[in-house]
N, C-alpha and C positions, 0 to 999 in steps of 0.2 A: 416588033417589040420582042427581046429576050431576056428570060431572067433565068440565071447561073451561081452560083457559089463560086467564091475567090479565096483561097488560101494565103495568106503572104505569114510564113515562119508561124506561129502559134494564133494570129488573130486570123478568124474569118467572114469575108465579107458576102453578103449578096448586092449583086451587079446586076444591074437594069440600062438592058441598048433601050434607048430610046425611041430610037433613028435620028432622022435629019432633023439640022437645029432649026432651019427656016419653017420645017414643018410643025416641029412642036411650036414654036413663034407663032404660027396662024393659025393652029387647032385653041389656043389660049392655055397652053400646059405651062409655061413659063411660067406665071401666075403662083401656078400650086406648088412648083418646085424651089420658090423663093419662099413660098409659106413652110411648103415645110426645113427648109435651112435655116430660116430667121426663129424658128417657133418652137417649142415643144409638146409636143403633142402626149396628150396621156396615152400611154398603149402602143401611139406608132411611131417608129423608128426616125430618128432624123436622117436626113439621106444629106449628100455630098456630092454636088451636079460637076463634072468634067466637059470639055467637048474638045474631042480628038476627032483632027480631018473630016469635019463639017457635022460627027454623027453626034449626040450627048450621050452622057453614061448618068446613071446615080449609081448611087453606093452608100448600103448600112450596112456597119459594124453589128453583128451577131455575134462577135464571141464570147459572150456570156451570158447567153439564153442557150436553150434546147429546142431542137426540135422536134413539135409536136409528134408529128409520124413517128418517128424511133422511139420517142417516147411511149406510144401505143406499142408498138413493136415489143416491148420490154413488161408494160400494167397495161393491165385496163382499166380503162375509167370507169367511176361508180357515178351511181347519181351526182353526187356531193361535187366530185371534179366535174359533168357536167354543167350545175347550176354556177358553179364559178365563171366560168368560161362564157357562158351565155350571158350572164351578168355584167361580162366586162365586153363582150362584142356590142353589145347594145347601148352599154356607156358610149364608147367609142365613136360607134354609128352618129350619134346624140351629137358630141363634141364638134365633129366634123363638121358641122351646119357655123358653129361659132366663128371657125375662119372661111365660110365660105369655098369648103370644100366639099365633092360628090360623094356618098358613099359606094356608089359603085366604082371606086378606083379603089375601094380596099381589100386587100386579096386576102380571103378566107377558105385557105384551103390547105391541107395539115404538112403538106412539106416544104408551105413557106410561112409557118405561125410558129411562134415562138416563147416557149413559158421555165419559169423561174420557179423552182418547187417550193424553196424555202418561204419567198414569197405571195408564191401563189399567186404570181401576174402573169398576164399572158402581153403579145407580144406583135403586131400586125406589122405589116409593110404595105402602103402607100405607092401607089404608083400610077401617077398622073396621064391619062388614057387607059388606062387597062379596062373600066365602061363595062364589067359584067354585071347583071342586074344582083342586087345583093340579096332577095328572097331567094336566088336560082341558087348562090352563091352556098345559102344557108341550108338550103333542101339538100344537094350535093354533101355539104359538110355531115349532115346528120345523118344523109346514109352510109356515111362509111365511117359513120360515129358506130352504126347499127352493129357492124360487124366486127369489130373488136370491142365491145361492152362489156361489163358485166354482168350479164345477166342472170347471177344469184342475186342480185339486188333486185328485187321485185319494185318497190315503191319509183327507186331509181330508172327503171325499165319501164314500168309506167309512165313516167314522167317523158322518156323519151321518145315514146312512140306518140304521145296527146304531142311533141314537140312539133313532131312530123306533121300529125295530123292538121296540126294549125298551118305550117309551110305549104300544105300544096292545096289548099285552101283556094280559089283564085281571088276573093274579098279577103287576104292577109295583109293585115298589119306587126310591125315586126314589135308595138304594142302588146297584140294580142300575147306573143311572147313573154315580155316583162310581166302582165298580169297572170300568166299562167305560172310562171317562176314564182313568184310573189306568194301565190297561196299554196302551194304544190304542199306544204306541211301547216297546218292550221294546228291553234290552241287544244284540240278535241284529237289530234295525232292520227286523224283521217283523211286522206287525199281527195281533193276535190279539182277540178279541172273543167268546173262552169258549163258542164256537159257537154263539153267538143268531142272527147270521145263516149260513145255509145256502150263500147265494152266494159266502162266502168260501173253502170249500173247494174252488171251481172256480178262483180267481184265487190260492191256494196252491199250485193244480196247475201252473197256468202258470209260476209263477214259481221252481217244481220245476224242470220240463222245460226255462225258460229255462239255470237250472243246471248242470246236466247236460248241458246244448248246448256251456254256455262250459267244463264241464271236459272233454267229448272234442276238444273243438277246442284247447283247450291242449297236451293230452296227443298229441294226434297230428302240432301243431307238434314237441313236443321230441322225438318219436320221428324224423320225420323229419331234425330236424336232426341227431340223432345218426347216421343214416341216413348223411347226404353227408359229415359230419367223419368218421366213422371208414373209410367208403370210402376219403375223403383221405389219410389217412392211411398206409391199405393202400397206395396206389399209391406211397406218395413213400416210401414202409421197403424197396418192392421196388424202387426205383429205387437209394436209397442202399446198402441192404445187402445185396439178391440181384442186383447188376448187372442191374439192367433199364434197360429202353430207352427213348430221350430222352420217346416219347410216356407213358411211368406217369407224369414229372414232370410233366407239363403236363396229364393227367387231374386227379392229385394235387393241383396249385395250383387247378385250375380248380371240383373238387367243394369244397376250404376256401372260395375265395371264395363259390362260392351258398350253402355253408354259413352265413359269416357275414351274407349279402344277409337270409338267411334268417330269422336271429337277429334284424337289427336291423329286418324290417321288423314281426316279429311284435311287438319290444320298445315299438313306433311304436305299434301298433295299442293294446298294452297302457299305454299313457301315455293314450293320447284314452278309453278303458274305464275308466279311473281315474278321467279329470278327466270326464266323464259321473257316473259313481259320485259321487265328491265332490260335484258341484253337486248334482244332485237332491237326497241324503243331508244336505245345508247346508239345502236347502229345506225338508226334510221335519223334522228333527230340531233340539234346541237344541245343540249341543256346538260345540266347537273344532278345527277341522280342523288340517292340518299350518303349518309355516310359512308356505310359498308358498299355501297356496289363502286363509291368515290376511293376505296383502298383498294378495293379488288381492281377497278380498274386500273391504279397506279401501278399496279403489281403488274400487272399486263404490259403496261407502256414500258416497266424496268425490264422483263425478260425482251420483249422486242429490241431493243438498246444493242443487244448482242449483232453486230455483224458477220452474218454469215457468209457475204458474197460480194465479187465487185463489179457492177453489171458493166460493156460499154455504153459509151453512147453516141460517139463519131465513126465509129468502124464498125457495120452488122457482120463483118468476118471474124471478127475478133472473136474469142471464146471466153464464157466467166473465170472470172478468178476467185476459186471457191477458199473457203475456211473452214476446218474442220476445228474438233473440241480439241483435239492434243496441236501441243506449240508446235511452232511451224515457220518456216523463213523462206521467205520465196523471193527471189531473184528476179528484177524487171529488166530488161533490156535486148538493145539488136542481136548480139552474140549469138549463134547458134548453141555454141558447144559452154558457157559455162554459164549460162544464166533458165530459170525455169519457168519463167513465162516470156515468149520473146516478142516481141513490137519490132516488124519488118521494116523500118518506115527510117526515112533519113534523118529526120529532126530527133530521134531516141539515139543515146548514146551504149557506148556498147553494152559497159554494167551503168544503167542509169538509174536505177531505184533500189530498194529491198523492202520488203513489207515483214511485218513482225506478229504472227498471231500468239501472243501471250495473257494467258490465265481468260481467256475469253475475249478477250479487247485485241485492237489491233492497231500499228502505227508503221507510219509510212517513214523512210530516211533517203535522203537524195545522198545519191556517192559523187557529188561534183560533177551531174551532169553540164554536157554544156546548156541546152535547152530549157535547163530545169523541173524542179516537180511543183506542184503547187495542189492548196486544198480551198476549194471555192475560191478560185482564181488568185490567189495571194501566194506569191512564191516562197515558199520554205526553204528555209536554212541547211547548208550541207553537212553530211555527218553528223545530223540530231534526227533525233526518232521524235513524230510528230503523232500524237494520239488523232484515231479518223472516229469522226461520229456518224450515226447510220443518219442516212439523208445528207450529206458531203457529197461533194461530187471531185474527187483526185485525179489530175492532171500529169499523166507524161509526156511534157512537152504539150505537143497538140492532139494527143491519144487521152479521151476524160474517159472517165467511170463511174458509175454510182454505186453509193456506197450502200449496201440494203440487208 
């Protein structure tokens, strides 16, 4: 059994030898290979059975998914793209019993899975004998999930290593997985993880004793404040009503004022604790914050907007195509000598694009290539400047990019 990538002009395929057709005939792989032609499967690919001089081939259409691996290559994933991912292998897994299919024939492994950003679908391939045990399958995938992570995402990071923890388990059920997905963020915005791992109850402690730090230091603000206003208070009742002397008053004013220094400076400190609290909290969780942190964050998502780069993502030789603040026109194509970013490659025609970085934004224009450009797989029109939005993925010919 071999599995290859096929090129034909811009679509690309992956291709599966099968071997011999009498042998897939008596192993009972026939079977699966009609289920999956006849059927749609959520997630996994329909394949296309040939049989050239006795051997079978399949064949899916992949070109227009990514994949995974270059994709890591390029981000790293947070918790957040983990949970999706896992989410949807497990759908998958689930499905596969409905036609009476194995799931150790689904290959999970990152340079033949395939995912749609805009979407956020992932993308498996199916291959009738391929018989690897899928917990091996999944252990394998999360260690070298391990090593391209993002590991500033602590909660994220957590989550991935109790992942682990459950895979090599020898009593695992890929269950045990979904219910650790499931509650990994609870109502109380505390991770729990049903004690599989042991380390968590050391970083439960912490973030105890964190608590506890911020409620005596609360508690001992207001005691003091109450401290200096009722002092204040005392001196300036004994100045008005037991005839006391000019200095009660000016005690009296003087403990309200650091009284309220006191108030507002703690009020200061308890704003910036918040807006700490909130952003992480936005980080970590999906929900809606208050007004104000609902326009700041808008604010955020409008400067992001800006395209600064165009990452590849079928060619790791290829180099970015960056955008600076001042306008700028940059030339796509084979040419050596009159174009400034060049694509080696047959299918690129000499001058076959131009990119426009204006006032901040940028748009793409095809010069009549023959191959054409295209943005999220829809080919554009020649001689018109096509606005690119960040999270686009632009097409020369069969040379993509992402737009970031």
């Amino acid at each position: 059994m071999e599995m290859y990538y096929v090129s034909k002009g811009v679509t690309n395929f992956v291709e599966v030898s099968l071997g011999d057709v009498n042998e897939t005939l008596k192993n009972g792989h026939y079977y699966k290979i009609k289920m999956l032609e006849e059927n749609e499967l959520t997630g996994v690919f329909s394949t296309l059975s040939t049989e050239v001089d006795g051997q079978i081939y399949l064949r899916s259409d992949v070109t227009s998914y990514y994949i995974l691996e270059r994709m890591f290559s390029k981000f790293a994933p947070d918790g957040e793209f983990l949970r999706i991912i896992f989410v949807q292998i497990l759908q998958y897994i689930r499905e596969l019993e409905n036609y009476l299919l194995v799931p150790e024939d689904l290959v999970i492994c990152p340079e033949y899975m395939f995912y749609v950003p805009k979407e956020k679908q992932l993308k498996l391939i199916y291959i009738p004998g391929y018989g690897v045990d899928v917990k091996k399958q999944l252990k394998v995938f999360v260690e070298y999930i391990m090593k391209v992570f993002d590991h500033r995402d602590r909660k994220g990071t957590l989550l991935l290593y109790d992942i682990y923890n459950v895979l090599v388990r020898e009593d695992m059920d890929v269950d045990d997985i979904d219910r650790l997905i499931s509650v990994s963020f609870d109502e109380d915005k505390q991770i729990h993880f049903d004690n599989i791992n042991t380390e968590n109850d050391n970083i439960d402690i912490e973030e105890k004793t964190e608590l506890i730090s911020n409620f005596m230091e609360h508690k001992i603000a207001i005691i003091v404040f109450l401290i200096i206003m009722l002092s204040g208070l005392f001196f300036l009742a004994r100045y008005f009503l037991c005839g006391g002397e000019l200095i009660d008053i000016c005690i009296g004013i003087g403990l309200l004022v650091g009284a309220v220094i006191i108030a507002a400076l703690f009020s200061f400190k308890e704003e910036e604790n918040v807006d700490e609290i909130m952003k992480e909290y936005k980080q970590n969780y999906d929900v809606n914050a208050t007004t104000e942190d609902f326009i700041e964050q808008t604010k955020e998502e409008c400067k992001d907007e800006t395209i600064k780069k165009l990452i590849p993502l079928t060619n790791g030789a290829l180099s970015e195509i960056y955008f600076g603040e001042d306008e700028k026109t940059i030339v796509v194509g084979r040419d050596k000598r009159d174009t400034d970013y060049r694509l080696p490659t047959t299918q690129i025609s000499r001058i076959h694009a131009c990119l426009y970085s204006i006032g901040g934004e940028v748009f793409v224009e095809d010069r009549d290539s023959t191959n054409g450009t295209y943005i999220n797989n829809n080919r554009i029109g020649t001689l018109t400047q096509y606005k690119i939005k960040k999270g686009d993925v632009i097409s020369f010919a069969n040379e993509e990019f992402f737009a970031s």
